[in-house]
C-alpha positions as CSV (number, residue, x, y, z in Angstrom):
1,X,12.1,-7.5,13.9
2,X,10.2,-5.4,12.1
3,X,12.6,-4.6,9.2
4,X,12.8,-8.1,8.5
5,X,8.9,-8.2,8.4
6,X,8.5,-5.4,6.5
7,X,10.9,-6.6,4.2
8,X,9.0,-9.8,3.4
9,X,6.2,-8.0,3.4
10,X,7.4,-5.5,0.5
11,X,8.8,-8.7,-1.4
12,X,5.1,-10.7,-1.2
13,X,3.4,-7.6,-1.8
14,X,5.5,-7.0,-4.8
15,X,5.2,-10.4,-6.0
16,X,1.6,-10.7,-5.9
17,X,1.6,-7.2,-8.2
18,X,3.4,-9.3,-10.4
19,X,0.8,-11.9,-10.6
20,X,-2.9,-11.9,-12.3
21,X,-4.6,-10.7,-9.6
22,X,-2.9,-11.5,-6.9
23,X,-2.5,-8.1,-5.2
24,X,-6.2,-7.4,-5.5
25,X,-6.7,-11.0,-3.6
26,X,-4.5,-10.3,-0.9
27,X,-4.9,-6.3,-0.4
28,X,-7.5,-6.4,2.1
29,X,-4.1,-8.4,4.5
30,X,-0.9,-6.3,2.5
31,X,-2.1,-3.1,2.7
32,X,-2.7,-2.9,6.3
33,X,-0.1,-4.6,7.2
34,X,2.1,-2.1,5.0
35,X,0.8,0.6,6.8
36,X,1.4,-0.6,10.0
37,X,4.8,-1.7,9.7
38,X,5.8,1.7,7.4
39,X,4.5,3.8,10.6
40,X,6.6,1.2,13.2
41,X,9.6,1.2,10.8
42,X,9.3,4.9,9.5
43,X,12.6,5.1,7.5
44,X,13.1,6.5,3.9
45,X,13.3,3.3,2.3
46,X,10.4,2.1,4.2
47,X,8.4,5.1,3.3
48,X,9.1,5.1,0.0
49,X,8.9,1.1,-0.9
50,X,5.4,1.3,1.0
51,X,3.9,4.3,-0.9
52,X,5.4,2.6,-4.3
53,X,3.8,-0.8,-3.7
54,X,1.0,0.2,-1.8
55,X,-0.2,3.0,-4.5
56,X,0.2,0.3,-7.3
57,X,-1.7,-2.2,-4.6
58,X,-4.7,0.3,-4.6
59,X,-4.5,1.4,-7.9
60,X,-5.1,-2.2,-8.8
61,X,-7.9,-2.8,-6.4
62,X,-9.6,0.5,-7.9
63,X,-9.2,-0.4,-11.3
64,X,-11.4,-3.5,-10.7
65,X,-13.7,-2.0,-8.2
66,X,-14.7,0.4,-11.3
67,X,-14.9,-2.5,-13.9
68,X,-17.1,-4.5,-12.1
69,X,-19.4,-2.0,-11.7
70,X,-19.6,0.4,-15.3
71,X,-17.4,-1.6,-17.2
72,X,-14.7,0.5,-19.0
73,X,-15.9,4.0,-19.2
74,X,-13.6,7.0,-19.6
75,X,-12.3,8.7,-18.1
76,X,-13.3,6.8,-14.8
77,X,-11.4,3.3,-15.7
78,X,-7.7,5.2,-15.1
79,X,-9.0,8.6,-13.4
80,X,-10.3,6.6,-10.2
81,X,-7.4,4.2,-9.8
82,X,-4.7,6.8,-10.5
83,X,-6.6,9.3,-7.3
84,X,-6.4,5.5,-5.4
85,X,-2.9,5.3,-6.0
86,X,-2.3,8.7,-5.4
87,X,-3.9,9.1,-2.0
88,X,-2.7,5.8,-0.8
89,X,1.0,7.3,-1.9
90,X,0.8,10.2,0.0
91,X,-1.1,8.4,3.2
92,X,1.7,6.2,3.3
93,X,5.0,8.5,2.7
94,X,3.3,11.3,5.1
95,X,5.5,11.8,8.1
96,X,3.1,11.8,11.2
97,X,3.7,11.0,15.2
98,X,3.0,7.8,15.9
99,X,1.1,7.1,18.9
100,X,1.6,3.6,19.8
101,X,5.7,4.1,20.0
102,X,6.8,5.4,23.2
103,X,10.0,8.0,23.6
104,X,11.4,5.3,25.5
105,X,11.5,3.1,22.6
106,X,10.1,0.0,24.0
107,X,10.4,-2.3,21.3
């Protein structure tokens, strides 16, 4: 179940990076979700198809947070959203115990 979500997930997520603005719309819902269902579904692919979109997600999402506030200064206008995209890259390929799956396997 939660490959196929995470599948559509990645696809809607990926879509809405292709679309004016669309992924900055929707990233307070994608990147959570992303997050969630990379640590419930914590396979390679997963891993890396969440850090790729996510990174570009919040790099987005920081390139306008720093527009609509100074405008287009540099080196802030790609410095900002490239740490974004960064951080949110390594946040989401990072290996780490996850607390809400059980040994046991439960779902």
């Amino acid at each position: 179940m939660t490959r196929v979500a995470g599948v559509v997930l990645f696809v809607v997520a990926g879509g809405l990076l292709l679309t004016m603005g669309g992924a900055i719309l929707a990233a307070p819902v994608t990147l959570p979700l992303m997050y969630v269902l990379v640590r419930a579904h914590a396979t390679r692919p997963f891993c890396v198809g969440g850090a790729v979109i996510g990174a570009l997600t919040a790099g987005e999402c920081a390139w306008l947070c720093v527009y609509v506030v100074a405008g287009e200064p540099q080196p802030w206008v790609w410095l900002v959203p490239l740490f974004a995209a960064v951080g949110t890259a390594v946040t989401f390929s990072a290996r780490r115990w996850a607390p809400w799956r059980s040994r046991a396997r439960c779902w």
